[in-house]
Every structure is written in structure tokens, then in C-alpha cells.
C-alpha beads as a LAMMPS data file, in Angstrom:
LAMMPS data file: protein, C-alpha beads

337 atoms
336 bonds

1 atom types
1 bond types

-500.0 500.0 xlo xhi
-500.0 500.0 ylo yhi
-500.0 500.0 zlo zhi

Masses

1 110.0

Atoms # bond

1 1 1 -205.497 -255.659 -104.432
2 1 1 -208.770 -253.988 -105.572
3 1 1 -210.920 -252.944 -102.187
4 1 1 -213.970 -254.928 -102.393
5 1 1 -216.462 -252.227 -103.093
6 1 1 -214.806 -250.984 -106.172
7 1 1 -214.119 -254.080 -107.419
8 1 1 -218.111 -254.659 -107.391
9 1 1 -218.450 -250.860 -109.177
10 1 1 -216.219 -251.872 -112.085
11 1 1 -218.539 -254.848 -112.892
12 1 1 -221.432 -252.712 -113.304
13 1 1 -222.463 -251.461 -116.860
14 1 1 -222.986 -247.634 -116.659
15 1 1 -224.697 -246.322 -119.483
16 1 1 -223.797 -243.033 -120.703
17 1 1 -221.042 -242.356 -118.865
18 1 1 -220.218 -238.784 -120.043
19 1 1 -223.183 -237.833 -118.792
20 1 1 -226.275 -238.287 -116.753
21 1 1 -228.391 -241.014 -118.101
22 1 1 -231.795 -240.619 -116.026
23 1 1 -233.526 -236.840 -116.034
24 1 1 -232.458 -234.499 -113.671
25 1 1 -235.907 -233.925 -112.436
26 1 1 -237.767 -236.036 -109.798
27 1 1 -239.029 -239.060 -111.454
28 1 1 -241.384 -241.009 -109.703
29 1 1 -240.687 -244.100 -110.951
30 1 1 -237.160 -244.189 -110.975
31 1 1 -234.179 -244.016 -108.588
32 1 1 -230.693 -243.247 -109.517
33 1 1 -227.933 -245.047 -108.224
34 1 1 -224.818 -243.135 -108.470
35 1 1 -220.950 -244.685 -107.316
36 1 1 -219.268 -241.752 -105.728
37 1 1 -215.227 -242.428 -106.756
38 1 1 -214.625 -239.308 -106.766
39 1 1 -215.447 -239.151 -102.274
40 1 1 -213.083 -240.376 -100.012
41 1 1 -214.185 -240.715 -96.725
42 1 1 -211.677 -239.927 -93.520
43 1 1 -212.089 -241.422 -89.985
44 1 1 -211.034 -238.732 -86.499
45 1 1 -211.604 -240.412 -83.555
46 1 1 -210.065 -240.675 -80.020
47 1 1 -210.882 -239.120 -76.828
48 1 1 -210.004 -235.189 -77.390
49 1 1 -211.301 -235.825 -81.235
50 1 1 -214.180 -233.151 -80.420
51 1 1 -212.276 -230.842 -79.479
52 1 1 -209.893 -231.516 -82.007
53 1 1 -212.311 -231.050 -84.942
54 1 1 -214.049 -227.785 -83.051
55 1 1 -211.216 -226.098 -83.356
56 1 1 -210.027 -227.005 -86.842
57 1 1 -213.369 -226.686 -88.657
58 1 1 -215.849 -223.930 -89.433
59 1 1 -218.984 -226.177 -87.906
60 1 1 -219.753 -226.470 -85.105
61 1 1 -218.992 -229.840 -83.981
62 1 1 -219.811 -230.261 -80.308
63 1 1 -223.578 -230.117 -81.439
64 1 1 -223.699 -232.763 -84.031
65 1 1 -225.527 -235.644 -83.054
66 1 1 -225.858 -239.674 -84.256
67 1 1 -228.481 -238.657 -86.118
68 1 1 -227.916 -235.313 -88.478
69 1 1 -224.916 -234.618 -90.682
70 1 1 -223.535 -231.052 -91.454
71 1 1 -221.227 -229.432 -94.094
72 1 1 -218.215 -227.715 -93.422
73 1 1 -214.870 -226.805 -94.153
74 1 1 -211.454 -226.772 -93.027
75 1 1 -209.532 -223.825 -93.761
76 1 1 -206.024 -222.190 -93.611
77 1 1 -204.608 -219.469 -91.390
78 1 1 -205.686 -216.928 -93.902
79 1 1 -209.446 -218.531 -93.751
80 1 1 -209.158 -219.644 -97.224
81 1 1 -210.686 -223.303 -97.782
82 1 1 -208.825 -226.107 -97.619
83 1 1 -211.705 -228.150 -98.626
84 1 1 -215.215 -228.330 -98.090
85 1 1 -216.999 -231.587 -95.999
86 1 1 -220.147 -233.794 -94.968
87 1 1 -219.336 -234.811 -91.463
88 1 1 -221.293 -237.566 -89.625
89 1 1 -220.970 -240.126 -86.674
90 1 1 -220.433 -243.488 -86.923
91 1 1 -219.223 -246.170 -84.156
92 1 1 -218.525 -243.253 -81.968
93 1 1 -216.209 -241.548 -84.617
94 1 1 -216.715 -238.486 -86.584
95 1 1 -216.221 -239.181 -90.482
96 1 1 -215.534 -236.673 -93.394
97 1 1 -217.231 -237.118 -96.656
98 1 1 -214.501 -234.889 -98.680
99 1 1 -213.127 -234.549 -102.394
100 1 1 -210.942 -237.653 -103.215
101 1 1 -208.247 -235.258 -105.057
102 1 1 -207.956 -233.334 -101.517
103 1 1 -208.306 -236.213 -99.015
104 1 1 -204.282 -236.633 -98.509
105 1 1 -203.686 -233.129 -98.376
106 1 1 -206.107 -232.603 -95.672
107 1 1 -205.202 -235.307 -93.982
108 1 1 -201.683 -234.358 -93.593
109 1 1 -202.713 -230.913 -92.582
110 1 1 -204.870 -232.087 -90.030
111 1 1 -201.898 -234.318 -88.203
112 1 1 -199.993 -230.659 -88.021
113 1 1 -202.142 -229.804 -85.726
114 1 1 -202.514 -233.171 -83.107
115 1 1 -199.815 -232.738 -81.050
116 1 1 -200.398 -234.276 -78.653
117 1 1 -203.889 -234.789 -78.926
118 1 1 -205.278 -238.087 -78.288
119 1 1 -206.580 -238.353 -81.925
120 1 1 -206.518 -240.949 -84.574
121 1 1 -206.902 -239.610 -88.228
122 1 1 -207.627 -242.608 -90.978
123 1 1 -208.506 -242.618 -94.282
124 1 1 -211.198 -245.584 -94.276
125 1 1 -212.267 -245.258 -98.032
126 1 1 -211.415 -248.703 -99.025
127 1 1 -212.793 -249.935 -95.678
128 1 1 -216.614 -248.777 -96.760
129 1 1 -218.956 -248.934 -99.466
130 1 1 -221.226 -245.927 -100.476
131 1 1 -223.141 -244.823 -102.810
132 1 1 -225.784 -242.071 -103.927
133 1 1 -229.245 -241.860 -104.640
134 1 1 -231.364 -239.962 -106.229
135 1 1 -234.962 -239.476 -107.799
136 1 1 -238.469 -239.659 -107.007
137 1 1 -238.686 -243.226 -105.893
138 1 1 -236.485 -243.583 -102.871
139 1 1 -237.075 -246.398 -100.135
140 1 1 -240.055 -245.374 -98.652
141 1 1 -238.209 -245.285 -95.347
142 1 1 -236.196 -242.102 -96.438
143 1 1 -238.446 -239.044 -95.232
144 1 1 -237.612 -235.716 -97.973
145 1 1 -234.777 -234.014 -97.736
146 1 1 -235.698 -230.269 -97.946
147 1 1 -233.634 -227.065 -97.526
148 1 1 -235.519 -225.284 -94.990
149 1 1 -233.804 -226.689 -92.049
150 1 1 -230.224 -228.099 -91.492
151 1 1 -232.215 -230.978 -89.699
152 1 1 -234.074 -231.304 -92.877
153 1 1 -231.369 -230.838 -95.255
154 1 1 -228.641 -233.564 -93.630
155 1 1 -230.723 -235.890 -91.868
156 1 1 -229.231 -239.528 -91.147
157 1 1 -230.992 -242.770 -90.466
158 1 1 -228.696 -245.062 -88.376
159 1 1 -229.422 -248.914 -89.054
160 1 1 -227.464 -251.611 -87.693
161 1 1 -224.051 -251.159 -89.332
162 1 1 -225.275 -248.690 -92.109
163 1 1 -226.600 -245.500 -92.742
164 1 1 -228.745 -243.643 -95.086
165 1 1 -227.539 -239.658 -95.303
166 1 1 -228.718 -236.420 -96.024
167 1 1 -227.061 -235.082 -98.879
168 1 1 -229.025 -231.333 -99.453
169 1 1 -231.937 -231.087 -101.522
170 1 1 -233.641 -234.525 -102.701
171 1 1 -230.321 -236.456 -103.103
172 1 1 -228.552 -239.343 -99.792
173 1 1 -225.716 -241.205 -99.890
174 1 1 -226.095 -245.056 -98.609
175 1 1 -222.927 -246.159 -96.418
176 1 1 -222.088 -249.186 -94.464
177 1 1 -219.744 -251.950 -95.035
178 1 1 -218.644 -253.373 -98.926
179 1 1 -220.720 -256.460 -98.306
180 1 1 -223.374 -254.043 -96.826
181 1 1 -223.512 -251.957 -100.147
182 1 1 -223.038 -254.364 -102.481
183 1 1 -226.581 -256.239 -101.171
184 1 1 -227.875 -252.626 -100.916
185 1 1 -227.346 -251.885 -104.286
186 1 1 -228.169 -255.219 -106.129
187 1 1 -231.823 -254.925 -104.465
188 1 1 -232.512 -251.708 -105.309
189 1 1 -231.066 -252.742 -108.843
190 1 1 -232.968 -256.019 -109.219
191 1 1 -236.641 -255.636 -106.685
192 1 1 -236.888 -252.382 -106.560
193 1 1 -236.535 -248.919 -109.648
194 1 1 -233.028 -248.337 -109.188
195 1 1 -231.130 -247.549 -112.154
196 1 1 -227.519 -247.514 -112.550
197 1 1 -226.161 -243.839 -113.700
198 1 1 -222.628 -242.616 -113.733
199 1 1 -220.506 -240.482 -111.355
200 1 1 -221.726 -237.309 -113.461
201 1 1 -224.842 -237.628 -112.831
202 1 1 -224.403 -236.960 -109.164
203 1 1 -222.019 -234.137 -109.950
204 1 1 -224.351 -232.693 -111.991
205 1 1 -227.363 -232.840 -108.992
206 1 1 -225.076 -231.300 -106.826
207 1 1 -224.603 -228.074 -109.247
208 1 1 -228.136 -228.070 -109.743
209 1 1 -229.225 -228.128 -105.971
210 1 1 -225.521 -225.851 -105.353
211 1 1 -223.577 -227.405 -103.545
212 1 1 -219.900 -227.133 -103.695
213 1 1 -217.095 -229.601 -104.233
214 1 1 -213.570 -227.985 -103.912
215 1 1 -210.943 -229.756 -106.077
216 1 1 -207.096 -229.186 -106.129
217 1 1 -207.093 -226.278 -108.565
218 1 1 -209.850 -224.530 -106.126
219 1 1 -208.392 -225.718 -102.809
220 1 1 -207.068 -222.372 -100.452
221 1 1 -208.855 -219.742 -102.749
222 1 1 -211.978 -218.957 -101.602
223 1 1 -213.233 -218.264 -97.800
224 1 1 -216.396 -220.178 -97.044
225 1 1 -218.621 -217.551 -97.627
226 1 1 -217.367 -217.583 -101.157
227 1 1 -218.916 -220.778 -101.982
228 1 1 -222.475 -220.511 -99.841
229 1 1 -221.048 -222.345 -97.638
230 1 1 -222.798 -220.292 -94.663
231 1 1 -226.477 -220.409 -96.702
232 1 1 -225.817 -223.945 -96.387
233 1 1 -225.642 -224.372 -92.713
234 1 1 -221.764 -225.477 -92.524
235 1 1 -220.627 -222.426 -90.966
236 1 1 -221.113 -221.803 -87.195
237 1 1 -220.131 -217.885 -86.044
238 1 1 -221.099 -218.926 -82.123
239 1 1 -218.802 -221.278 -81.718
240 1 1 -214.921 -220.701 -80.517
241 1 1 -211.827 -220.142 -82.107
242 1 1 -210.694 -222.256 -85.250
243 1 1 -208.059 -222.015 -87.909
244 1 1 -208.794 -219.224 -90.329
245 1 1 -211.724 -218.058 -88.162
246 1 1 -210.633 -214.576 -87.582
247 1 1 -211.297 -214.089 -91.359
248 1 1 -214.581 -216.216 -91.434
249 1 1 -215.835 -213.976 -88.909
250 1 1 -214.627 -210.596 -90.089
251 1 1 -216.230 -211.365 -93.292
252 1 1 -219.591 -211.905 -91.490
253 1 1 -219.583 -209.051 -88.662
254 1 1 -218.206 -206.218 -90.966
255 1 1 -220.402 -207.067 -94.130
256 1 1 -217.579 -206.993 -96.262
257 1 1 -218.474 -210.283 -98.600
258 1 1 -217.878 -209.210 -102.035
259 1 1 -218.591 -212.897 -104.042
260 1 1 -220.768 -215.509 -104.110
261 1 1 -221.313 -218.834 -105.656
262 1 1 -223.714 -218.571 -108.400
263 1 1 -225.507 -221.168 -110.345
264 1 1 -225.088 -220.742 -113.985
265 1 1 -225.427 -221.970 -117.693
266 1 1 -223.691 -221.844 -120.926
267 1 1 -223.551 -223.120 -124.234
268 1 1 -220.037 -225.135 -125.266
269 1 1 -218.916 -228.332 -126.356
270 1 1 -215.760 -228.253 -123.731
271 1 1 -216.626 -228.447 -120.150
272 1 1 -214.952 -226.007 -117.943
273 1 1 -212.709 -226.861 -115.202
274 1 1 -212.580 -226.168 -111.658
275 1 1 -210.872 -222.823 -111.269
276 1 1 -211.117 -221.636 -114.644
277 1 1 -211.937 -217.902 -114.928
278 1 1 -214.875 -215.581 -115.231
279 1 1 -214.166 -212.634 -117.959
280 1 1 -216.428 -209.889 -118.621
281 1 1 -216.292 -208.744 -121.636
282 1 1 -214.193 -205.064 -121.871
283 1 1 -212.218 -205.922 -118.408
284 1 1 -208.852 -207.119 -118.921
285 1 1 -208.974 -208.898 -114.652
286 1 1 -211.381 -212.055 -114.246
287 1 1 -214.702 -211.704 -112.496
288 1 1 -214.834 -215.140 -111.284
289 1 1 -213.476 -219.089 -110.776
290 1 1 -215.168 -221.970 -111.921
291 1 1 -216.116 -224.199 -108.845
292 1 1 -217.877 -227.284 -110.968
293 1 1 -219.120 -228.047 -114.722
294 1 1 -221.089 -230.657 -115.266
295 1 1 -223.058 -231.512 -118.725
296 1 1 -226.709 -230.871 -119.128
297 1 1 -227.291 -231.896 -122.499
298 1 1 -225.691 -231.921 -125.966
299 1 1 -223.220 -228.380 -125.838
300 1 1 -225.741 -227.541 -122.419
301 1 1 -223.457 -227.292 -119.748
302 1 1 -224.641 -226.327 -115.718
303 1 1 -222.019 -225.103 -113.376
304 1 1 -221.402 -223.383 -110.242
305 1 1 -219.442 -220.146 -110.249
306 1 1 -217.956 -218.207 -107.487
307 1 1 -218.472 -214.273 -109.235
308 1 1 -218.009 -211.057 -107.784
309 1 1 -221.119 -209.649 -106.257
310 1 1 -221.676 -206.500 -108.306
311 1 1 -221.128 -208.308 -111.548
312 1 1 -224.388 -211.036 -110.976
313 1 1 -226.311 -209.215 -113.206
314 1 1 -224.084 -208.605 -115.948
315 1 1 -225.115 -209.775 -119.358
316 1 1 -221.615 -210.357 -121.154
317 1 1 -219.816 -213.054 -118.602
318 1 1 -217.767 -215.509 -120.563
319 1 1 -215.370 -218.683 -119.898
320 1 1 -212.067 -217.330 -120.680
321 1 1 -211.186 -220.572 -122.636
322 1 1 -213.866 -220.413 -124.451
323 1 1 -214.765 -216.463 -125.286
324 1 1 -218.087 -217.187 -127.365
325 1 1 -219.093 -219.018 -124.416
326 1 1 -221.445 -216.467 -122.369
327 1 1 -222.466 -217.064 -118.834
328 1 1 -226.309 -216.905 -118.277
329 1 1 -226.673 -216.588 -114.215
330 1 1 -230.456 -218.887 -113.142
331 1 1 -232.264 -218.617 -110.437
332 1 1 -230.365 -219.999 -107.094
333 1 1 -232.242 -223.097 -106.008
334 1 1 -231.519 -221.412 -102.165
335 1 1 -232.209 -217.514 -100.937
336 1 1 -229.152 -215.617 -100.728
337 1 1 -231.074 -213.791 -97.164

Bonds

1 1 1 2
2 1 2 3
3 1 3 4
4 1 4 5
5 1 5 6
6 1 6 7
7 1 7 8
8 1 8 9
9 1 9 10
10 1 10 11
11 1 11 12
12 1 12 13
13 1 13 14
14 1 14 15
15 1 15 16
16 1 16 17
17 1 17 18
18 1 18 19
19 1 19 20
20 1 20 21
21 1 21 22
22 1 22 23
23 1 23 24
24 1 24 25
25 1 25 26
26 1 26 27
27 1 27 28
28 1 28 29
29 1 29 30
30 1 30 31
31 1 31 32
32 1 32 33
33 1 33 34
34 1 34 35
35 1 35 36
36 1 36 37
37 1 37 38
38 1 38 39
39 1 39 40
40 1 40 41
41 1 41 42
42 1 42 43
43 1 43 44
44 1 44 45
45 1 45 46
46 1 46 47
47 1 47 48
48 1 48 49
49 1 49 50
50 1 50 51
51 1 51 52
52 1 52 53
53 1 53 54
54 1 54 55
55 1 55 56
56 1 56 57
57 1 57 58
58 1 58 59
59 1 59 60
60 1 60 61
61 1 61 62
62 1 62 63
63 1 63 64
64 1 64 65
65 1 65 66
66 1 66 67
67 1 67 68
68 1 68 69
69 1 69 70
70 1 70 71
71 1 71 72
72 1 72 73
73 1 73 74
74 1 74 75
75 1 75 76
76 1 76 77
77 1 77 78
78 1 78 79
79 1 79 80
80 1 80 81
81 1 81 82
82 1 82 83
83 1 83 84
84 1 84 85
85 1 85 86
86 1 86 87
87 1 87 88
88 1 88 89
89 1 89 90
90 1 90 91
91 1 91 92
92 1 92 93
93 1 93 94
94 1 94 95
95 1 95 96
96 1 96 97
97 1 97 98
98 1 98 99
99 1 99 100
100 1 100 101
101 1 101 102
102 1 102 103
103 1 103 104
104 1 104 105
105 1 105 106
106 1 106 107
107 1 107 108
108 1 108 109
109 1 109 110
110 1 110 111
111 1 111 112
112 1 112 113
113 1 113 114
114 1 114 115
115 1 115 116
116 1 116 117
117 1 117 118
118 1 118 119
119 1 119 120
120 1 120 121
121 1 121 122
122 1 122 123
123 1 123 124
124 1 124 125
125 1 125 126
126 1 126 127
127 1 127 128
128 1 128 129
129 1 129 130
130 1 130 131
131 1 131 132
132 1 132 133
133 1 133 134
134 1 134 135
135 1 135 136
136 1 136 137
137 1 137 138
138 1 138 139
139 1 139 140
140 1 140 141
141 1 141 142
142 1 142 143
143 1 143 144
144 1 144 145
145 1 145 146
146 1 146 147
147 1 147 148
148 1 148 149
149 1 149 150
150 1 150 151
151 1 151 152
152 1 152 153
153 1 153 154
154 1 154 155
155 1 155 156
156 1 156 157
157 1 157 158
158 1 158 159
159 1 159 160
160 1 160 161
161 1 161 162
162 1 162 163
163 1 163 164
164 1 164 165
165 1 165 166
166 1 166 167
167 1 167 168
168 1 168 169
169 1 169 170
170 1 170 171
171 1 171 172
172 1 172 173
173 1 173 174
174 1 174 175
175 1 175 176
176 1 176 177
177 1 177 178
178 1 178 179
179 1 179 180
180 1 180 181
181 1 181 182
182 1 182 183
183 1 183 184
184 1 184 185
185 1 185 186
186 1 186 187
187 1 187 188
188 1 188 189
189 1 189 190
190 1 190 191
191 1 191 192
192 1 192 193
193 1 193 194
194 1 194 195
195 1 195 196
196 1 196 197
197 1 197 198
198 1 198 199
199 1 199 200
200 1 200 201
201 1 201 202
202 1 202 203
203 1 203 204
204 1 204 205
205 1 205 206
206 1 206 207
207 1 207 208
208 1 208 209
209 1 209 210
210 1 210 211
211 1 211 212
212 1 212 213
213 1 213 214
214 1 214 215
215 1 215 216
216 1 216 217
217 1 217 218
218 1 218 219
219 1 219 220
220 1 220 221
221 1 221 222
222 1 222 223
223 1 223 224
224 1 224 225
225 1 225 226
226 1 226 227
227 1 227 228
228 1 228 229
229 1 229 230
230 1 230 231
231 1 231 232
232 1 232 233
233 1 233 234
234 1 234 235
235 1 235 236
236 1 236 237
237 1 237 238
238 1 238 239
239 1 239 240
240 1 240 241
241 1 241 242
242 1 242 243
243 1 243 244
244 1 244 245
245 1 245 246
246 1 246 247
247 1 247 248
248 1 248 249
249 1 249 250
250 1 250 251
251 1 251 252
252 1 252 253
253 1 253 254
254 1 254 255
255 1 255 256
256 1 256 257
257 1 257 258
258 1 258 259
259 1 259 260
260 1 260 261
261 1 261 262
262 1 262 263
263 1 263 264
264 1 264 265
265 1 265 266
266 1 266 267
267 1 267 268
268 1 268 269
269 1 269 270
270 1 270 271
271 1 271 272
272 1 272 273
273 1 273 274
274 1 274 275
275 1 275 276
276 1 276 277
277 1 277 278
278 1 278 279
279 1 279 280
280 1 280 281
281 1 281 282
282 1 282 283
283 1 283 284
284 1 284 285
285 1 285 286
286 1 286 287
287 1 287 288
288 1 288 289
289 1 289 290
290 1 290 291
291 1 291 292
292 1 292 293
293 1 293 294
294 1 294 295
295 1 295 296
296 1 296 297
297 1 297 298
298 1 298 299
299 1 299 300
300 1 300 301
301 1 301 302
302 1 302 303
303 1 303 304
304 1 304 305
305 1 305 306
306 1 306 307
307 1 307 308
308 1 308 309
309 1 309 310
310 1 310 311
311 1 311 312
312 1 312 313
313 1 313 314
314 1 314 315
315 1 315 316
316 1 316 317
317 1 317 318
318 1 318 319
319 1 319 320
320 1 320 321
321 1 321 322
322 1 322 323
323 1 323 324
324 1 324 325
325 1 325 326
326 1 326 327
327 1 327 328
328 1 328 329
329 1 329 330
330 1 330 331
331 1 331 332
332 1 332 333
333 1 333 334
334 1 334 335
335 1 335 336
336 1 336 337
């Protein structure tokens, strides 16, 4: 049986749907509804969940509060990334906004470490409906999401059942119940400027504004700091001891970061895919992984790339799939400081 908020998705007609379909920019008299099916959404509660989550995630979880999210990751003994995360709090339980292709995995890693825990570990996906938005002509109740604060960045308005969330810079995600979404999204559709875009367009935000999604071919291969993860607020390096945090920490202290995640264009007609290489051109060993390619425009293409430090500058980057393909690093829409 189709869950109920999917089955409303699939009767929706989403123009363009290899690409975005509404600009990029903020339009002021527009608002871009995006379904997220590529976000599942996982459900820890019980009475030592706190604990639980403090010590198996790099946030820092005993001071999140009803009303702010924060990123965050969950990584392996080695402090390599498991997957990255939007956690909030709803009915008294913390939820995980996490990469659909990584949700099982993660889930089954977390129940390794329960024991005997008094902690309940769902996946409630099918049990919600969510959605993003985007653009310059959100509800007016939705105060700007800036990046100069995590309190501004993941802010979330609690109201009744559902809940309006911080997703970064400019974009939220609307969550409640399937019925709750469904009336959410038909009035924003049909009274208000909402306008129905594709899953791409979304992805294509978040490499714009860059922020990470980890995917199975990226999943344990980068520490945190690899992907910005600690210019993003998801990293806490005052809280206790967590799986993988001996790395995460040695990393900071001792200053011995040698990537980052840049933002990046290129011109090709194939889009990249996650984990694909960085070449430089007269090295024979990759520079680089792909994190996430999204399409700008016709043979534009925008993605996130996790390079070594020293080669930022470098002029002759290329996909290794595609050699004529050279990387052009842009300004990062954060400070690196």
C-alpha cells in the first residue's frame, strides 16, 4: 500500500523534472514547493534516548531545544561519516532528517549500540508528510533564515501537530502529519505563490547554499570536517565522548585538516556522481570526491566537492569521467574562519 503522503506527491504534475523549474535566486513573488523523496526521517525516543544520541553523534544533543534544529553526523570508530543529519524534537522525541539511501544502514548501526538502553529507534517516513520550501515569498510567519547564527540558521516553529524548519540559508522544510501536508501544500498551491518544482531543485539549493548530503558511495569516507560540517554548526568539541570522536577532535586541536568541501562549477552534459573523483591535471592520484551534482542550466552543472586544501586554487581540476570537464572553484556562500 502506497503511504498516504506519497500517494498525494505522485498526483502532482512537476514540470521540468530534470531540473529546477523556478530561478535559483530569491523571487519575491514566488515560492517553491519541493517533495523531498529522497529524506527519510528516523524516530529515537525513550527515556536514556539523550544520552543515547550524545554519545553516538558529533552534536551536541543535551542542548537542543523544542524550538531550534541542528546538523550533525554519526560516524564510525575511525571518525569517518556514516551520514550526515537535521535533528529536531517532536512529541518529546528526537527525529533525524537523513539521506533515504543511508536511513537502514544507520539505523541498524545505531541498534549496535542500545544495549540495553531504554531506546526505541523507528523509521517514521511513511508515518509523516514533508516538504520544502523555498523562495522569496514564504508565509509571512517564517522569520529569515540566515547563516550568522545556528539559532538563525535552524530555527523551528512548533504549531499544533506540525512544524516549519530551518533548513540553512533561505530554504525550511514543512512537517506534520500526511493529512497535515497535503492541506499545507494545496493552499500554498491554490491561495497563495507556491509553485510546484521537482526534487532537484532542492538538491540543487542545497549545493548552492553548501550543504552536504552523504549518499552510499560517500558514506564512511570523509570525517566531518571534510564536508564543513563544523562551519555549519553540527559539530560540538565541548561535549563528551562519542563514536569516532577521538578523530573529530584530533583533527580540530592539532590543526591537521587537510580538505574541505568546496563549492564548484563545470561545464558537461553528464552530471557527476557522488564520490566520483577530483584529477588534476599531470597527477596520476585524485585530488578530490564528488559530494553532490546538481544541474544549473543547459551543460551548467553546480556541485559540492570535498578537495584537498592546497589544491583550491588550482586552475586545471577535472572530473575524471569526464577529462575536458574543468573544475572552476566560486566563492563559498559561508567563511571558511
Amino acid at each position: 500500500m502506497i503511504p498516504t503522503w506519497q500517494a498525494f506527491i505522485e498526483t502532482r504534475n512537476f514540470e521540468g523534472s530534470t531540473g529546477p523549474t523556478v530561478d535559483v535566486t530569491s523571487n519575491a513573488s514566488e515560492t517553491a514547493l519541493t517533495p523531498l523523496p529522497r529524506y527519510s526521517v528516523l524516530s529515537i525516543s525513550g527515556e536514556d534516548s539523550t544520552n543515547f544520541l550524545q554519545g553516538q553523534s558529533t552534536c551536541d544533543i543535551k542542548s537542543l531545544t523544542a524550538d531550534r534544529a541542528t546538523p550533525g553526523a554519526i560516524c564510525n570508530p575511525k571518525g569517518r561519516a556514516l551520514t550526515n543529519f537535521l535533528m529536531f524534537i517532536r512529541n518529546g522525541a528526537f527525529h533525524l532528517v537523513l539521506p533515504k539511501a543511508l536511513a537502514s544502514l544507520v539505523e541498524k548501526r545505531l541498534r549496535m549500540y542500545v544495549l540495553r538502553s531504554r531506546v526505541k529507534i523507528a523509521d517514521v517516513t511513511d508515518t509523516l508528510g514533508f516538504f520544502g520550501l523555498s523562495g522569496g515569498a514564504l508565509p509571512e510567519h517564517l522569520p529569515p533564515v540566515g547563516a550568522h547564527s545556528d539559532e538563525a540558521r535552524y530555527p523551528v516553529i512548533n504549531e499544533n501537530s506540525t512544524q516549519w524548519i530551518g533548513f540553512g540559508q533561505g530554504q525550511w522544510i514543512f512537517l506534520g502529519t500526511p493529512e497535515a501536508a497535503q492541506r499545507q501544500w494545496t493552499e500554498l498551491v491554490e491561495h497563495g505563490s507556491g509553485i510546484e518544482t521537482p526534487p532537484s531543485r532542492w538538491d540543487l539549493l542545497c549545493i548552492l547554499n553548501g550543504i552536504p548530503t552523504l549518499d552510499a558511495e560517500t558514506s564512511e569516507t570523509f570525517v566531518p570536517q571534510m564536508f564543513n560540517l563544523d562551519l555549519l554548526g553540527g559539530i560540538s568539541f565541548k561535549k563528551g565522548c562519542y563514536t569516532g570522536q577521538e578523530i573529530v577532535a584530533r583533527m580540530h586541536y592539532l590543526g591537521k585538516l587537510k580538505r574541505r568541501m568546496y563549492l564548484a562549477g563545470c561545464a558537461s552534459d553528464r552530471l557527476p556522481g557522488p564520490g566520483e573523483n577530483v584529477m588534476k591535471q599531470g597527477h596520476e592520484q585524485s585530488v578530490g570526491q564528488i559530494v553532490k551534482a546538481e544541474v544549473l542550466g543547459s551543460g551548467d552543472i553546480r556541485l559540492l566537492t570535498v578537495l584537498q586544501i592546497d589544491q583550491s586554487g588550482s586552475k586545471n581540476l577535472y572530473l575524471e569521467k569526464s577529462p575536458r570537464s574543468l573544475l572552476k572553484i566560486l566563492k563559498s556562500p559561508y567563511p571558511f574562519e
